[in-house]
Jmol script that loads the backbone (N, CA, C; Angstrom):
load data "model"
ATOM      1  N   UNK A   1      47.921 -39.457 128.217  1.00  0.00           N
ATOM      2  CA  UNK A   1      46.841 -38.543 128.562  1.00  0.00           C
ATOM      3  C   UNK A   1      46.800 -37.409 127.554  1.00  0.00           C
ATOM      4  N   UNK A   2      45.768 -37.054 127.373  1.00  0.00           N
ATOM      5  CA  UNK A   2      45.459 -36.181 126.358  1.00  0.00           C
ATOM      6  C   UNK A   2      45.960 -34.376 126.815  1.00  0.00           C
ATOM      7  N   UNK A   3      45.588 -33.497 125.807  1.00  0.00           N
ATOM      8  CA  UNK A   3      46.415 -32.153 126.121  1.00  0.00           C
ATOM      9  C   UNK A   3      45.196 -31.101 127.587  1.00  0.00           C
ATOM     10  N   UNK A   4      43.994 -31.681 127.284  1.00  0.00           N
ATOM     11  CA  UNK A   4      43.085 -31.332 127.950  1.00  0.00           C
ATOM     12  C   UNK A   4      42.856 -31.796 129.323  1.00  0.00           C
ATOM     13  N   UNK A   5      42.462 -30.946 130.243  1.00  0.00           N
ATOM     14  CA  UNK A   5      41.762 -31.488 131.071  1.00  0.00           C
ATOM     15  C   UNK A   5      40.329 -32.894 130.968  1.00  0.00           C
ATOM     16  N   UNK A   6      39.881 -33.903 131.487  1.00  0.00           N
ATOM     17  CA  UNK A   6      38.900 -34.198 130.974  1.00  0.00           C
ATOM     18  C   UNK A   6      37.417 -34.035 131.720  1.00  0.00           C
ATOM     19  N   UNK A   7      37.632 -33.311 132.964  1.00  0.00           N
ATOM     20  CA  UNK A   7      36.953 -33.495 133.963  1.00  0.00           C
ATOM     21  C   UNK A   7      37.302 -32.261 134.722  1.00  0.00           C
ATOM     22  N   UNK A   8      36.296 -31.079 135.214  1.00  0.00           N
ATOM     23  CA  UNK A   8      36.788 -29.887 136.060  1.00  0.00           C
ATOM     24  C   UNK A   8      35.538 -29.807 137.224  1.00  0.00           C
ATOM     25  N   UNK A   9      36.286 -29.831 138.544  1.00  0.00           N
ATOM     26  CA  UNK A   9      35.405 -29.594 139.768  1.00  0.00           C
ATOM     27  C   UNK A   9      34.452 -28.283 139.557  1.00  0.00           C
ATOM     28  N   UNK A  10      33.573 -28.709 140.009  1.00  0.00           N
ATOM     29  CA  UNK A  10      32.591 -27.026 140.342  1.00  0.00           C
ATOM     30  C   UNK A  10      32.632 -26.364 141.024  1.00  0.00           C
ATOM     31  N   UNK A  11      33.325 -26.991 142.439  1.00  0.00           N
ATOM     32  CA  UNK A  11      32.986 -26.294 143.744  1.00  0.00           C
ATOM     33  C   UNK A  11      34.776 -25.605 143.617  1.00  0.00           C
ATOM     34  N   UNK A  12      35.726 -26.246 142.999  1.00  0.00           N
ATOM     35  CA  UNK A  12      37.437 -25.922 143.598  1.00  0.00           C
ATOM     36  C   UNK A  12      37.954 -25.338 142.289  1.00  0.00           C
ATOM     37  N   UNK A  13      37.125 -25.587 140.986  1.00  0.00           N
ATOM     38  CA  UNK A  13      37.529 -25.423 139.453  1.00  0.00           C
ATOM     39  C   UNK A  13      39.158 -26.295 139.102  1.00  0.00           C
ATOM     40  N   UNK A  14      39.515 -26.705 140.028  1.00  0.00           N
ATOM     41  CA  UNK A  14      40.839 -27.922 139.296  1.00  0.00           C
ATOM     42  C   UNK A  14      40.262 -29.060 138.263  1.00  0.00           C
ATOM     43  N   UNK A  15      41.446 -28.912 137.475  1.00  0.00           N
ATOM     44  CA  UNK A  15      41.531 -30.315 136.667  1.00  0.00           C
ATOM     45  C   UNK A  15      41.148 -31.444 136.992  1.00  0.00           C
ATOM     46  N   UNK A  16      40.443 -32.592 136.508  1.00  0.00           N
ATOM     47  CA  UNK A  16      40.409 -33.816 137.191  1.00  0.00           C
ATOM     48  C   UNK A  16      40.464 -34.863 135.981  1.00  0.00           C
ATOM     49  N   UNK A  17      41.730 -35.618 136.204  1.00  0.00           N
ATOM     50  CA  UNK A  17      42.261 -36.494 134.933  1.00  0.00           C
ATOM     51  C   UNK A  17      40.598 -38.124 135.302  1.00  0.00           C
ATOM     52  N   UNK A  18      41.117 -38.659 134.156  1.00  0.00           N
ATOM     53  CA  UNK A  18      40.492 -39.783 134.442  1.00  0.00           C
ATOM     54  C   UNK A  18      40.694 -41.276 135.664  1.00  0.00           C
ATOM     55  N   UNK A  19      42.481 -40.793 135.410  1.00  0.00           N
ATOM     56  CA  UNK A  19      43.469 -41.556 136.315  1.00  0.00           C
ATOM     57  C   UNK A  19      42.831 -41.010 137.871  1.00  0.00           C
ATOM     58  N   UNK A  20      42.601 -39.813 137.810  1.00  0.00           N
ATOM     59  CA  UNK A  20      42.432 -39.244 139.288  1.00  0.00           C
ATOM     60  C   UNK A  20      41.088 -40.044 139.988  1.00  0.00           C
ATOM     61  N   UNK A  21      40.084 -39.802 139.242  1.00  0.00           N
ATOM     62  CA  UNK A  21      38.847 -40.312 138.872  1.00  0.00           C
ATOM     63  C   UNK A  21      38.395 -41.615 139.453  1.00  0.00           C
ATOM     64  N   UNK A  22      39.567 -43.120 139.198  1.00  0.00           N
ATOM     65  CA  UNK A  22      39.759 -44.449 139.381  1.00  0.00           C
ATOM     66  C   UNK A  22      40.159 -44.731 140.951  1.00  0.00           C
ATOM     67  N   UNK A  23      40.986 -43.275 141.385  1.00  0.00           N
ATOM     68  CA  UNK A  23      41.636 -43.309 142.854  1.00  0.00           C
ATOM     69  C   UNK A  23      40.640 -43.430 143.858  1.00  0.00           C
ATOM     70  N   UNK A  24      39.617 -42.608 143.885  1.00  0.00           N
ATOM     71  CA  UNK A  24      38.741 -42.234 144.525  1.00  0.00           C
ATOM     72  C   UNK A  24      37.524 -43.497 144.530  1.00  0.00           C
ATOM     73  N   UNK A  25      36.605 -43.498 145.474  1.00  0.00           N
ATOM     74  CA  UNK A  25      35.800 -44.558 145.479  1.00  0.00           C
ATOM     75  C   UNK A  25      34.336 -43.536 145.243  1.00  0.00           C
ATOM     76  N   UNK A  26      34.033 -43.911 144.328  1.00  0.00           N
ATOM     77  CA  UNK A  26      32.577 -43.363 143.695  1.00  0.00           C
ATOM     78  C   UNK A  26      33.256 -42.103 142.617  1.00  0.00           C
ATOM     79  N   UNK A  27      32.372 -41.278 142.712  1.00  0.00           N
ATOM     80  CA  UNK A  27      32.476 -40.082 141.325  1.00  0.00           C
ATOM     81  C   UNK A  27      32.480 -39.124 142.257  1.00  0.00           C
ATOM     82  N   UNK A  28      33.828 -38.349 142.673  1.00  0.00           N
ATOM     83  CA  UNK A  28      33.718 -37.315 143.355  1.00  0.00           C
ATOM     84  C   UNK A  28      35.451 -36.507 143.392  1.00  0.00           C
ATOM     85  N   UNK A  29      35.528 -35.522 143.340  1.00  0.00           N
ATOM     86  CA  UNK A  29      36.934 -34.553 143.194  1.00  0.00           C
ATOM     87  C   UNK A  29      38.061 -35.156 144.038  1.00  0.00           C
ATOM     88  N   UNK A  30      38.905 -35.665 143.519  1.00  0.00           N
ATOM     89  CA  UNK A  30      40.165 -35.790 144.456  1.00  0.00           C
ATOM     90  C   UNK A  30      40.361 -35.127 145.581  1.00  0.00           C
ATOM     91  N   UNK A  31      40.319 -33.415 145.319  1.00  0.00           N
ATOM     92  CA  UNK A  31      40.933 -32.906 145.838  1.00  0.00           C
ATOM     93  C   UNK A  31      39.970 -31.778 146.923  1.00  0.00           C
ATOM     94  N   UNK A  32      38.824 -31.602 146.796  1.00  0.00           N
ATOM     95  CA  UNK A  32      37.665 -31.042 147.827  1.00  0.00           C
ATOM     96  C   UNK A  32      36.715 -31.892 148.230  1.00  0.00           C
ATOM     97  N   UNK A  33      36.420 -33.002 147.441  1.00  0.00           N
ATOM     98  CA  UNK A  33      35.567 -34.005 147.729  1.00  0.00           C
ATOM     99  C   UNK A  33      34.029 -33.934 147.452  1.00  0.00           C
ATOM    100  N   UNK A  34      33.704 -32.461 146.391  1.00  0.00           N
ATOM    101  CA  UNK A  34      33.068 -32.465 145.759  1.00  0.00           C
ATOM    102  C   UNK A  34      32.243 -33.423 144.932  1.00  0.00           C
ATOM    103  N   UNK A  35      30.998 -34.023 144.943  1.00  0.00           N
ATOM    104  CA  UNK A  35      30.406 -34.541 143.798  1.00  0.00           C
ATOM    105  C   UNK A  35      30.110 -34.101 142.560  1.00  0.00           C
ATOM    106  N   UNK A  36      30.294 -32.651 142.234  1.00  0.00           N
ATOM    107  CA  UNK A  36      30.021 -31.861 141.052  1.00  0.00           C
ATOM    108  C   UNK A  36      30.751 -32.212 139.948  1.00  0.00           C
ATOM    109  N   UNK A  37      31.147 -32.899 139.043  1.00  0.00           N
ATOM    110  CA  UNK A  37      32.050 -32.490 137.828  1.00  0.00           C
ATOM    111  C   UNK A  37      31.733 -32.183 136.808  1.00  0.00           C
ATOM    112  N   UNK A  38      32.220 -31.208 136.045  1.00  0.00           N
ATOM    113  CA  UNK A  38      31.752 -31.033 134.717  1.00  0.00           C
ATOM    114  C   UNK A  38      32.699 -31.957 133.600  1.00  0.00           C
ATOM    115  N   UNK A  39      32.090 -32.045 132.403  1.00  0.00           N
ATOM    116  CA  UNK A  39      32.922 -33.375 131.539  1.00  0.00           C
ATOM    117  C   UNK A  39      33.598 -31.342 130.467  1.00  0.00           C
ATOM    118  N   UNK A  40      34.724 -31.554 130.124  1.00  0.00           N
ATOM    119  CA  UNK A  40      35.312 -30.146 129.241  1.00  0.00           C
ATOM    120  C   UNK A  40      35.619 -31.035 127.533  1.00  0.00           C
ATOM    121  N   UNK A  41      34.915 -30.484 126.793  1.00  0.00           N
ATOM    122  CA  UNK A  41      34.715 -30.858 125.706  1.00  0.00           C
ATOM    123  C   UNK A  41      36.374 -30.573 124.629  1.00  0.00           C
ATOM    124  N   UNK A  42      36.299 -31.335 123.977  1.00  0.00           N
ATOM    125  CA  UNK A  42      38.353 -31.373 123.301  1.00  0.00           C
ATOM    126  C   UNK A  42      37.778 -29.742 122.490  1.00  0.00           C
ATOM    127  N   UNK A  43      38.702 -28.770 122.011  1.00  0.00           N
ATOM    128  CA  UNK A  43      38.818 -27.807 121.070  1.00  0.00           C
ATOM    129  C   UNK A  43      38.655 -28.166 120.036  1.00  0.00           C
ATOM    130  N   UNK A  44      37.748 -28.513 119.299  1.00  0.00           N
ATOM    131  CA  UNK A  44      37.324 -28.962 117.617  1.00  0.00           C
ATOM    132  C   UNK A  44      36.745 -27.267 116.780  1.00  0.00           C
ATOM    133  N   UNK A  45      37.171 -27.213 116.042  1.00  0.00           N
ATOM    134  CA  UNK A  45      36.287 -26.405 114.965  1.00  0.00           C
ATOM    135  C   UNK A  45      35.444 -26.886 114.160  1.00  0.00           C
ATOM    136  N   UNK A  46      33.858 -26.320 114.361  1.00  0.00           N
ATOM    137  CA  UNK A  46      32.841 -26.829 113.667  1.00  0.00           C
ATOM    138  C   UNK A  46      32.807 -26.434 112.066  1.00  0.00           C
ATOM    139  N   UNK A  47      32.899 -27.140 111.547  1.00  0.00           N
ATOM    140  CA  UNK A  47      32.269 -26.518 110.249  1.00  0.00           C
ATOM    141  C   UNK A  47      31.484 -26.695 109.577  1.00  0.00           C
ATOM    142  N   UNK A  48      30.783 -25.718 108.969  1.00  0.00           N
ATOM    143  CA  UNK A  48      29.140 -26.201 108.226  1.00  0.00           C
ATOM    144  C   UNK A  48      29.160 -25.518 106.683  1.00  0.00           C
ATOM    145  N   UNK A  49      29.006 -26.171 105.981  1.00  0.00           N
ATOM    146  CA  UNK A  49      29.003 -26.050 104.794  1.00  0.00           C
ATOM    147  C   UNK A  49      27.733 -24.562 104.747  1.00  0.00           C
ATOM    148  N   UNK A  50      28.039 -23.362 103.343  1.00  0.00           N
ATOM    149  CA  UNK A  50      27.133 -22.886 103.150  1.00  0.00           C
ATOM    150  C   UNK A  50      26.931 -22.534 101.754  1.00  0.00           C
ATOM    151  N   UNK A  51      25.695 -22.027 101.273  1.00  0.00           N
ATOM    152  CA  UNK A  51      25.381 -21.536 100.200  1.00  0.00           C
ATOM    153  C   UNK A  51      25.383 -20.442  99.431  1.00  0.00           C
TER     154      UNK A  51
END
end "model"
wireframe off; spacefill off
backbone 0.3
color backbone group
């Protein structure tokens, strides 16, 4: 598993792995039973070339 969260509830704000994700039957928070998740994007630095 990666260093990130990949998945964060809306309604409870916990972590939600992908593993957690598979437990559950449909797309919904382990742990409040929330349908909300947000997907948390990896820490990259953009860079753009300039002139």
């Amino acid at each position: 598993m990666s260093a990130y969260a990949e998945y964060v509830c809306r309604h409870c704000k916990r972590a939600v792995s992908r593993e957690e994700l598979k437990t559950m039957p449909g797309v919904k928070c382990p742990h409040c039973g929330s349908r909300i998740l947000i997907r948390v994007r990896p820490p990259r630095i953009k860079v753009v070339k300039t002139e």
